[in-house]
C-alpha positions, 0 to 999 in steps of 0.5 A: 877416075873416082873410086866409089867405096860406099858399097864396102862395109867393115865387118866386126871380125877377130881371129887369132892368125897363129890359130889360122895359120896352124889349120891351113898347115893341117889341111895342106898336110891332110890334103897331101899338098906338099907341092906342086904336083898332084894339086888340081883345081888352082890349088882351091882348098874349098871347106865348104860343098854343096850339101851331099854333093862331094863333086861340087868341089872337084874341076870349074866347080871349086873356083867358078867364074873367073876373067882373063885377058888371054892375048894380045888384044887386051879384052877380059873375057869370062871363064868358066862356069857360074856357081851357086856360092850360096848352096856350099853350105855343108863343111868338109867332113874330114876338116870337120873331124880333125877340128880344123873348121873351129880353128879356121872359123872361130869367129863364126861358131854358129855354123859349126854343126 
């Protein structure tokens, strides 16, 4: 089998991780994620939603399509629904207030609106 990774580009992206770190530890913490019970949705944090749209990150809607082998013949199969990646454009207001989209995205500071 040849791999072919001619379709991978390296995007010129810095971050500092102890910043990173720190605004994942405040969304578990605004989120109330401390453990398993309670969390929905695979556990997906999204910081992005359809515009006006608060639903758009509840259920299938926060993961989208993703495939499984769910028995013994060994087949993928789809699951879920297709989402539109592209219309998450609005930032989760409440991450927005506490600063935590600047520390997660400062490499990005254009969209921070």
């Amino acid at each position: 089998m040849n791999l072919n990774f001619n379709d991978f580009q390296k995007q010129n992206i810095k971050f500092d991780i102890n910043e990173l770190k720190k605004a994942y530890n405040d969304i578990l913490e605004l989120k109330d994620f401390s453990g398993p019970e309670g969390v929905s949705n695979f556990g997906a944090i999204s910081l992005t939603q359809i515009p006006g749209d608060p639903n758009s990150i509840k259920g299938h809607k926060a993961r989208g399509v993703f495939w499984t082998k769910p028995d013994e013949t060994g087949k993928e199969v789809i699951r879920d629904e297709k989402i539109n990646e592209a219309a998450y454009s609005e930032f989760i207001k409440e991450y927005k207030k506490k600063l935590i989209l600047k520390k997660c995205l400062m490499f990005y500071p254009q969209n921070i609106n």
